[in-house]
DSSP file (Angstrom, degrees, kcal/mol; ACC not computed):
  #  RESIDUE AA STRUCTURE BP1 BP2  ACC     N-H-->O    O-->H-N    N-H-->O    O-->H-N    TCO  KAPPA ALPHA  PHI   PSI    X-CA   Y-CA   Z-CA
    1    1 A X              0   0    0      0, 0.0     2,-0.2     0, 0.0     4,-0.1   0.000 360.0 360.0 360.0 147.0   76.6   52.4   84.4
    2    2 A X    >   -     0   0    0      1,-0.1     3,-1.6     2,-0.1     0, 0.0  -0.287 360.0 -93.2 -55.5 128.9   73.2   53.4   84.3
    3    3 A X  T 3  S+     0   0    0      1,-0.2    -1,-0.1    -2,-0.2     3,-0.1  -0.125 112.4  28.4 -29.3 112.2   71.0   52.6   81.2
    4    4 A X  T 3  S+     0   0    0      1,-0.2     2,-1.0    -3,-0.1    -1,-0.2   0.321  88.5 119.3 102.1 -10.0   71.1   55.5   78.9
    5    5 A X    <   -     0   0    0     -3,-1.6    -1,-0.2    -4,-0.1     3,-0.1  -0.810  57.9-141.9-117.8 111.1   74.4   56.8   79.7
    6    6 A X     >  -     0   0    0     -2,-1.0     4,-1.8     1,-0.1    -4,-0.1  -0.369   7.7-148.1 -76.0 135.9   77.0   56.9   76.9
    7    7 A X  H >> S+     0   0    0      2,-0.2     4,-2.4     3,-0.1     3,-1.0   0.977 102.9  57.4 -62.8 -79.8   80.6   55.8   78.6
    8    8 A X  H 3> S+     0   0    0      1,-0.2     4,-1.6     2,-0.2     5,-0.2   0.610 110.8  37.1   4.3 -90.5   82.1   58.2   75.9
    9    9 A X  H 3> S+     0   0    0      1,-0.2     4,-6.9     2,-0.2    -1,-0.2   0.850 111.4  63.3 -39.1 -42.5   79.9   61.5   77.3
   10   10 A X  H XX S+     0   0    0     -4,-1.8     3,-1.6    -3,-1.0     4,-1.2   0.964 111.7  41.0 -36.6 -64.1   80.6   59.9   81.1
   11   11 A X  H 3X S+     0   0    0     -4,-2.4     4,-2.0     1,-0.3    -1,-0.2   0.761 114.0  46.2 -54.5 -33.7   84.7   60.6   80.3
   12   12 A X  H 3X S+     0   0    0     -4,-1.6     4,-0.9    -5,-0.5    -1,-0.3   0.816 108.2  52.7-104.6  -7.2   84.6   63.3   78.9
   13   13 A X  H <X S+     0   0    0     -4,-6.9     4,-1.1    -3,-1.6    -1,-0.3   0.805 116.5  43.1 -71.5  -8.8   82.5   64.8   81.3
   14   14 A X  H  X S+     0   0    0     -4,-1.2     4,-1.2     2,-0.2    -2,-0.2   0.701 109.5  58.1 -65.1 -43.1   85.0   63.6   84.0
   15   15 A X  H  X S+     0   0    0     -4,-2.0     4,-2.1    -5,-0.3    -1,-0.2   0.926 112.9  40.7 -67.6 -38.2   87.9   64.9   81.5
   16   16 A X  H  X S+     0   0    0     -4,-0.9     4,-1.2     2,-0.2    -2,-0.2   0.662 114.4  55.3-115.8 -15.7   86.2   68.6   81.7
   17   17 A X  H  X S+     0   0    0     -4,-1.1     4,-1.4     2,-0.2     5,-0.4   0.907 114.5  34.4 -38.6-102.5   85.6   68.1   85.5
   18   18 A X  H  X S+     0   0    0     -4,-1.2     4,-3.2     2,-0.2    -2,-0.2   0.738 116.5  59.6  -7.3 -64.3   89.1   67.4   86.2
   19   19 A X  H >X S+     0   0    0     -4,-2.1     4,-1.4     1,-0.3     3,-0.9   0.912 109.6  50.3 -27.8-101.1   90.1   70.2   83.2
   20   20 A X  H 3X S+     0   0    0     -4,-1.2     4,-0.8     1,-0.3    -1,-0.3   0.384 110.1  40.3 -25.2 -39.2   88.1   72.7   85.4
   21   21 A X  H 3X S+     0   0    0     -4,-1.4     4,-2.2    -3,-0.2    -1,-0.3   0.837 113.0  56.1 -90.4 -18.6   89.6   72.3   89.0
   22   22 A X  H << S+     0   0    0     -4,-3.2    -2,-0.2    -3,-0.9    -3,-0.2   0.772 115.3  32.2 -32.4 -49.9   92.6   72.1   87.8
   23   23 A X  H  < S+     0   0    0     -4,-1.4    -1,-0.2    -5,-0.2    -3,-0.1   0.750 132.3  30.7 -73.2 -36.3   92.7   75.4   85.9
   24   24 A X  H  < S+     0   0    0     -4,-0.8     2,-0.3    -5,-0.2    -2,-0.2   0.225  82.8 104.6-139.7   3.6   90.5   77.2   88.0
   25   25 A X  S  < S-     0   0    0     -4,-2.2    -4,-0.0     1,-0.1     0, 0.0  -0.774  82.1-101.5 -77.6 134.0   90.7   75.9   92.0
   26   26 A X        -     0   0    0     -2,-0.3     2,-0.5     1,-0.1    -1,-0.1  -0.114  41.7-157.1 -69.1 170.5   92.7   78.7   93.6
   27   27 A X        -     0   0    0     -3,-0.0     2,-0.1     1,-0.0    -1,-0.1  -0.972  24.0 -76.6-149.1 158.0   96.1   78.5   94.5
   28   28 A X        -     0   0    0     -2,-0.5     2,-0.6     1,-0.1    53,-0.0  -0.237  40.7-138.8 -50.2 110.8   98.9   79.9   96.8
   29   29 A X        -     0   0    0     23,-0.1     2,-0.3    -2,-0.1    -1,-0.1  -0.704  22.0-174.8 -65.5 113.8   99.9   82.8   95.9
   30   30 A X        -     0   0    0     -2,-0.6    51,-1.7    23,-0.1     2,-0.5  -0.753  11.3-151.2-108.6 149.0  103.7   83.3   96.1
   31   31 A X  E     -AB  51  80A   0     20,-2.0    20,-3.1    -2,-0.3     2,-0.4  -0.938   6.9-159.5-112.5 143.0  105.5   86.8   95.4
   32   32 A X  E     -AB  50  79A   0     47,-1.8    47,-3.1    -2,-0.5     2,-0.5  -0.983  10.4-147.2-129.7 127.1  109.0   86.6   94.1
   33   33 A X  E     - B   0  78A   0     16,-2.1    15,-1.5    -2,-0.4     2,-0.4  -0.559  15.7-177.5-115.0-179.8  111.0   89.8   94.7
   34   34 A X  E     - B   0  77A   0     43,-2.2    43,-1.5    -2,-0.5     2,-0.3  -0.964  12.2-156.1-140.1 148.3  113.9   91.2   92.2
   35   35 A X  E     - B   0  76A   0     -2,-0.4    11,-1.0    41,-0.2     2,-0.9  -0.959   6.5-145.4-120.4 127.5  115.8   94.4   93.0
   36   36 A X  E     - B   0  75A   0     39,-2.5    39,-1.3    -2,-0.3     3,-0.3  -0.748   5.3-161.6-100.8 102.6  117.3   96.3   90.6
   37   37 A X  S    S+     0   0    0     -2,-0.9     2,-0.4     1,-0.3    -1,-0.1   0.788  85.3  25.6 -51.6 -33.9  120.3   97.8   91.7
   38   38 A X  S >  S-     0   0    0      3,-0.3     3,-1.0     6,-0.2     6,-0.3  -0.959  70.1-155.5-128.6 104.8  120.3  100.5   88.8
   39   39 A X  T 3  S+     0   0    0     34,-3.1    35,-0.1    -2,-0.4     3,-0.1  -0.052  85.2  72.1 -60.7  19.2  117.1  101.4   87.4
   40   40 A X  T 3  S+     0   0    0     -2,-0.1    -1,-0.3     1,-0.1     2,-0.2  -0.044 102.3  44.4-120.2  18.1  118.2  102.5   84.3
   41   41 A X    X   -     0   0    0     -3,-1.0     3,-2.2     3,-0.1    -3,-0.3  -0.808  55.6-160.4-171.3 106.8  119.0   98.9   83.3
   42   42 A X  T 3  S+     0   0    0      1,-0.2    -1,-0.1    -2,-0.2    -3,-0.1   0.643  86.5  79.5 -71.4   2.0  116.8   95.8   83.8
   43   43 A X  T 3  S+     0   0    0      2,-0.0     2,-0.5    -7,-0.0    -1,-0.2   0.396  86.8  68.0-115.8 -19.9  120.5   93.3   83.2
   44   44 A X  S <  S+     0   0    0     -3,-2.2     2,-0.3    -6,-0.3    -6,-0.2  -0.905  70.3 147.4-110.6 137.3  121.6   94.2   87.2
   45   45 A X        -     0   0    0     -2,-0.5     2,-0.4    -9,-0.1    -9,-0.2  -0.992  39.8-158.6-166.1 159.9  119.2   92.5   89.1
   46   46 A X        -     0   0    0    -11,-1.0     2,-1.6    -2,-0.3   -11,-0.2  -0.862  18.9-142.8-138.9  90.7  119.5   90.9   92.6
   47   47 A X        -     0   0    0     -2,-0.4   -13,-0.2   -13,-0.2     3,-0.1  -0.507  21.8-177.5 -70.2 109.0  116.3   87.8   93.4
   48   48 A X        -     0   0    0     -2,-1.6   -14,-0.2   -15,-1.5    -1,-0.1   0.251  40.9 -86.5 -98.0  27.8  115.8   88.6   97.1
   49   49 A X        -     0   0    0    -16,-0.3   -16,-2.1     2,-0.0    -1,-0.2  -0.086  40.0 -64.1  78.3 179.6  113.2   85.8   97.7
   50   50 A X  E     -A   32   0A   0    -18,-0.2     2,-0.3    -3,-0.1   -18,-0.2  -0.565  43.2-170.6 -96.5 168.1  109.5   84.5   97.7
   51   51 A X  E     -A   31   0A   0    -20,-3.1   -20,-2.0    -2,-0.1     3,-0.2  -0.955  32.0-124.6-139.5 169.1  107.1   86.0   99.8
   52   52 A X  S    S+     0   0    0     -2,-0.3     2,-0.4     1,-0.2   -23,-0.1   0.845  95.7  19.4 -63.2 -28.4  103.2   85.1  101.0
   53   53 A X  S >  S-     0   0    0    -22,-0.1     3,-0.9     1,-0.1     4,-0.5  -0.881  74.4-119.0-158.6 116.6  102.0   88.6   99.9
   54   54 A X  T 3  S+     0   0    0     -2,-0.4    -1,-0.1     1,-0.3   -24,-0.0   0.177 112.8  59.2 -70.1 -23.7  102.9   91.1   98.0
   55   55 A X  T >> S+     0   0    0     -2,-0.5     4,-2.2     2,-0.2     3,-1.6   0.972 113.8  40.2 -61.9 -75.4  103.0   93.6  101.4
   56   56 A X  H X> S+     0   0    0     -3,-0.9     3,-2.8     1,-0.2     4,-0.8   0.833 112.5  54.1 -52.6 -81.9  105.7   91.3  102.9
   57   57 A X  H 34 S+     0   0    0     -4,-0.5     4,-0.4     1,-0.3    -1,-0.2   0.736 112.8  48.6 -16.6 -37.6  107.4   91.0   99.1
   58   58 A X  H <4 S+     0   0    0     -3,-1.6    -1,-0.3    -5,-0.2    -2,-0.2   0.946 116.4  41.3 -71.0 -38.2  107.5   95.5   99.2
   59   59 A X  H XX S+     0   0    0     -3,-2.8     3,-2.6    -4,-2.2     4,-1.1   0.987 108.1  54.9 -91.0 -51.1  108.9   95.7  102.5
   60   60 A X  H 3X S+     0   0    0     -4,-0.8     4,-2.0     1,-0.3    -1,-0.2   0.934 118.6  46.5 -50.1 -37.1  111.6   92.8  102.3
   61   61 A X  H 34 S+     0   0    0     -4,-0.4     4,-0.4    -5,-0.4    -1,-0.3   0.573 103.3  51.2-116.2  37.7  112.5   94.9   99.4
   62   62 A X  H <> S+     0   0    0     -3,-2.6     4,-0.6     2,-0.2    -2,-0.2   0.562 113.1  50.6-103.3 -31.4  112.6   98.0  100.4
   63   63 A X  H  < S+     0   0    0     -4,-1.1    -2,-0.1     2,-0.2    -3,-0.1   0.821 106.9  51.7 -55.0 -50.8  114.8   96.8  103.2
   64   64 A X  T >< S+     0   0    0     -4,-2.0     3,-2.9    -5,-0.3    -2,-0.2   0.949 105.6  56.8 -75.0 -57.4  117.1   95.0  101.0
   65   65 A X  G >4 S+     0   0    0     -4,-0.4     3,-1.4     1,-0.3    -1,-0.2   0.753  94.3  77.5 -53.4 -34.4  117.6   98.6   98.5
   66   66 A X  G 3< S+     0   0    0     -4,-0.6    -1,-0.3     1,-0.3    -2,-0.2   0.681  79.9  64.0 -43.3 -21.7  118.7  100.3  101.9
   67   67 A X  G <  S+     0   0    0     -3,-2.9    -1,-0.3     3,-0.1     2,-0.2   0.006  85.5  89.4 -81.9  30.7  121.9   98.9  101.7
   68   68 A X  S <  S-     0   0    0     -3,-1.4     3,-0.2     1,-0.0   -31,-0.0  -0.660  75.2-135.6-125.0 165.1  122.8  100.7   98.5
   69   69 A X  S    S+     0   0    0     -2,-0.2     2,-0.2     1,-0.2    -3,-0.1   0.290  93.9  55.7-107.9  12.0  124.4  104.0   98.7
   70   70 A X    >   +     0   0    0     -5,-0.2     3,-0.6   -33,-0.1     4,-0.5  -0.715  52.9 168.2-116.5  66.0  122.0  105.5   95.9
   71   71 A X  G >  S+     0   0    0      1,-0.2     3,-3.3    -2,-0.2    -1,-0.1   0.999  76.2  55.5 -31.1 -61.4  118.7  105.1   96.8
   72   72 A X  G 3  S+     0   0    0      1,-0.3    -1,-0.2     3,-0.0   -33,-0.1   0.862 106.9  54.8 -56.4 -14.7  117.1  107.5   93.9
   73   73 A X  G <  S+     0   0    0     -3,-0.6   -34,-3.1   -35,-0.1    -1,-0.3   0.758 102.6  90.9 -88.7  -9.3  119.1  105.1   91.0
   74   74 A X    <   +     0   0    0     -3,-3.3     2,-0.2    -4,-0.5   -37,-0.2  -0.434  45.6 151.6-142.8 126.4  117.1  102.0   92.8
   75   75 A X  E     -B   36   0A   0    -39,-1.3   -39,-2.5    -2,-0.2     2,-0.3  -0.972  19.5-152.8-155.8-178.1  113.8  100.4   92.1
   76   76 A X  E     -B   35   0A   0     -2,-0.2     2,-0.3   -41,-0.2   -41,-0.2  -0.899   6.3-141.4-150.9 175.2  112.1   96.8   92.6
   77   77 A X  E     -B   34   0A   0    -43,-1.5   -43,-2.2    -2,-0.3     2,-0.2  -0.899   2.9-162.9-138.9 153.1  109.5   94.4   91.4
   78   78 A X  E     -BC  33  98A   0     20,-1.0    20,-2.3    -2,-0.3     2,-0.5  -0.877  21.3-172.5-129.4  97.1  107.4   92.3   93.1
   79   79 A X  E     -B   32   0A   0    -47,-3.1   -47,-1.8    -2,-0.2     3,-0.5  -0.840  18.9-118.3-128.8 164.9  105.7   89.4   91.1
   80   80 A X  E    S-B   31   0A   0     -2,-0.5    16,-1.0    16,-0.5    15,-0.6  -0.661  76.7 -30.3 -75.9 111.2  103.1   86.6   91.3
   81   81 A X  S    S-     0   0    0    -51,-1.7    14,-0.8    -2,-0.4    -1,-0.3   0.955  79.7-163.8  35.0  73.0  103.8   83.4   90.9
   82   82 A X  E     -D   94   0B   0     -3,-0.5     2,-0.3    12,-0.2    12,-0.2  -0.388  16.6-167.2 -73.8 153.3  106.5   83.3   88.7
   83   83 A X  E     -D   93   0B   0     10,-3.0    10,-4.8    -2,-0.2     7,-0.0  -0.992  32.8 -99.2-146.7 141.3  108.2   80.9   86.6
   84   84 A X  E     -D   92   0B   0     -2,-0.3     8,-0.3     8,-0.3     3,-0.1  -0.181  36.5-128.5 -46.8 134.1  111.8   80.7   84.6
   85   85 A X  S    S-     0   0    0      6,-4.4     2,-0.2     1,-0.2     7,-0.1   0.851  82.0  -4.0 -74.8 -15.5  111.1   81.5   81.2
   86   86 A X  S >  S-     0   0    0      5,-0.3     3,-1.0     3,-0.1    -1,-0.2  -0.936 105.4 -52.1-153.1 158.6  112.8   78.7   80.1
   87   87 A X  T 3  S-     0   0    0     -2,-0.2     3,-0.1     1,-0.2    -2,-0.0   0.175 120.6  -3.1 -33.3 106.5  114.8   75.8   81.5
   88   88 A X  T 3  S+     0   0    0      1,-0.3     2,-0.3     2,-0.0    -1,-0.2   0.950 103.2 130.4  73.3  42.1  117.9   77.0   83.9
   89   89 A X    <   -     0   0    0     -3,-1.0    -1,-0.3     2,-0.1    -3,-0.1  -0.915  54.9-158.4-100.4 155.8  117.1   80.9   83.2
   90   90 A X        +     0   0    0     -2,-0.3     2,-0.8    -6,-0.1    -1,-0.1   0.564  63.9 109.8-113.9  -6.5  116.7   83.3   85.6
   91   91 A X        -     0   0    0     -5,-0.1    -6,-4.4    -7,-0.0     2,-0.4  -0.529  68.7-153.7 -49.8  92.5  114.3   86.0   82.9
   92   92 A X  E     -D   84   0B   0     -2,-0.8     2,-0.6    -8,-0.3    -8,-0.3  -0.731   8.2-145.6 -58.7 116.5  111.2   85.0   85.4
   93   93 A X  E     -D   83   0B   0    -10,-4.8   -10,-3.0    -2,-0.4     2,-0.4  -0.916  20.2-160.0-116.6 138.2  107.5   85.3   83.7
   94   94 A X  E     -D   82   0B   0     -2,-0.6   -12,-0.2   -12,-0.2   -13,-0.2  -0.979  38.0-139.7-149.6 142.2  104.8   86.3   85.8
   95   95 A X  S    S-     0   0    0    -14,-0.8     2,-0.3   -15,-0.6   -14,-0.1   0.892  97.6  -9.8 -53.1 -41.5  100.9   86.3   86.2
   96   96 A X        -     0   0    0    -16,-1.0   -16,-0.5    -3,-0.1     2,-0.3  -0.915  63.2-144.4-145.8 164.2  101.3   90.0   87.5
   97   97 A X        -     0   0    0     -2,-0.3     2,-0.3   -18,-0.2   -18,-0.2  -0.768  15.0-173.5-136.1 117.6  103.9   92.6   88.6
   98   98 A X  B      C   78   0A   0    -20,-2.3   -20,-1.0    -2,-0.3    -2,-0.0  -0.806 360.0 360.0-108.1 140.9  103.8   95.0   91.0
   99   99 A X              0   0    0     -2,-0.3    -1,-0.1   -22,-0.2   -22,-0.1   0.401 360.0 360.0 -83.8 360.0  105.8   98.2   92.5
């Protein structure tokens, strides 16, 4: 290292380098869609896959809620990048959610 240059400061600017694209380079957005077979009860729920974009994610479930014989009891979610809320659950937490 150059004269003058504390190792220490080097690392930990390296540590808050690292920190920083890590957190904050973008990443692939995936959409995960849910159908709810009865909309009066979030407990019935159907995962009908991931999608690139939130468009494809509306119509793939708009499709999938045509096979019901209720529409009007029927609604869906589409959300972003989702994750189980805890190990081997299927309660999903997610950056955003959209109709």
């Amino acid at each position: 290292m150059p004269d003058g240059v504390n190792p220490l400061v080097a690392m930990a600017l390296t540590l808050a380098l690292g920190f920083a694209i890590y957190w904050f380079w973008p990443r692939a957005e995936v959409w995960s869609g849910t159908i709810y077979p009865e909309a009066g009860t979030l407990l019935i729920y159907e995962h009908i896959g991931e999608f690139p974009s939130p468009e494809e994610c509306r119509a793939a479930s708009l499709r999938r809620l045509q096979d019901f014989e209720d529409p009007v009891s029927l609604d869906y979610e589409c959300g972003l990048n989702c994750t189980p809320y805890r190990e081997r659950s299927d309660l999903l937490v997610c950056e955003e959610t959209r109709r």
